[in-house]
Phi, psi and omega in degrees: 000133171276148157264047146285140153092350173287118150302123168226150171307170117184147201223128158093045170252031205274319198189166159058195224298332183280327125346302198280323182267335167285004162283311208277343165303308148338314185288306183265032168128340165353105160315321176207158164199132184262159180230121176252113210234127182308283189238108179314145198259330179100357178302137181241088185261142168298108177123319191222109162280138189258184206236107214278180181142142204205095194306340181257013191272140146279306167343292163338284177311340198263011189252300190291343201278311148349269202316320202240063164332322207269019180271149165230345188240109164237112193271090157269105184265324185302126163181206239182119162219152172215158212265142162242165212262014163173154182300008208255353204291152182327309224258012208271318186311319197267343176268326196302317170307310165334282192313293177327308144354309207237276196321313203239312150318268158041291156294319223249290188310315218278332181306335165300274176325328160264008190279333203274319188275350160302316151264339170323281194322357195121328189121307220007244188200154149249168149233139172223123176273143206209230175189193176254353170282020153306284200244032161206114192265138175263097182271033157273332175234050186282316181256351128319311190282314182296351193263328170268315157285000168278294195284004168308293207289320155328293202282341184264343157286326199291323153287308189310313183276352157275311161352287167327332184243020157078020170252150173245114166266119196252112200254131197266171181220146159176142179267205177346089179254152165304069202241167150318310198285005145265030078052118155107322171317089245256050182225186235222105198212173241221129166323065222307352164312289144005234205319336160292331158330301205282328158263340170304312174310320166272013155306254193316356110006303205066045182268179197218035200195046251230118136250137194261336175224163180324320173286311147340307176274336159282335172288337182296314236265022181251353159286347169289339182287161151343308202248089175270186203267344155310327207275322174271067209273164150294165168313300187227140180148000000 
């Protein structure tokens, strides 16, 4: 699927990586692109209306999904980590749930509401943005990591059961991006310009898979080892 001439979705576009995708849809060729936002801002980028939705809303969603019949490309972009100072802590039950919320519900509502205008449409594409904490949990982010390997397994379900209807779901893997939410972080991280490149690009591909950066990909390919890099983490990646 090209996104020239593609409508797209995308949620939790506000700023940062989902931002980074409605620019570069735009950049190639995009017919339309809704940018999907808790509270629309009056921003007037040429090219991208935004949309108000709110992923943990079911209401919310079936009001953006309404207005915009006419997607063919949908970017579950939206999400959420928040840090606990250990597993053992008071608060991990209560953060965890949070996250899931957004990340991994979420996902699911929204991926509900549009696989159907998707298929009206031809079949198009999704993306579900997803990490390398899928296969490497960081426990400062423990309830971030559980939350991405729950929407993994969604989504490796989710493609088997869109096939039929001609859509391609596309699951992004990346570790570290230059975002508000790694705001602080003292580690090594990948531009959200990037990485939209790089999944739009295995779109138009046809992949069913996207890893973006290096570390991501030494982490896939070390589950085949004794010792994958779960079992063995660096300090920091």
């Amino acid at each position: 699927m090209k996104t020239q001439d593609a409508v797209v979705f995308i949620t939790g576009a506000s700023r940062g990586l989902g931002l980074a995708f409605a620019r570069e849809c735009v950049r190639r060729g995009a017919r339309k692109v809704y940018a999907g936002v808790r509270t629309p801002n009056g921003s007037n980028t040429p090219g991208i209306e935004q949309v108000p939705i709110d992923v943990t809303n079911p209401a919310s969603i079936m009001a953006a999904a309404s207005k915009c019949g006419d997607t063919t490309m949908l970017i579950n972009n939206a999400g959420i980590a928040r840090i606990t100072g250990s597993m053992l802590d008071s608060a991990t039950i209560d953060v965890t749930r949070e996250v899931f919320e957004t990340n991994y519900y979420g996902t699911i509502r929204v991926s509900q509401a549009f696989a159907s205008i998707l298929a009206t449409n031809g079949g198009g594409a999704m993306i579900n943005v997803l990490s390398d904490a899928v296969w490497h949990a960081r426990p400062f982010l423990a309830g971030y990591s559980a939350s991405k390997s729950a929407e993994w397994s969604f989504t490796n379900a989710l493609r088997i059961e869109l096939r039929s209807q001609k859509t391609l779901v596309l699951g992004l893997h990346v570790s570290f991006i230059d975002t508000d939410l790694t705001k602080g972080f003292d580690m090594k991280k990948i531009e959200p310009r990037q990485v939209a490149e790089a999944a739009l690009d295995g779109v138009e591909a046809g992949k069913e898979e996207v890893l973006v950066d290096d570390f991501t990909r030494q982490v896939k390919r070390s589950l085949g080892e004794e010792q994958s890099i779960y079992l063995n983490p660096p300090d920091i990646g």
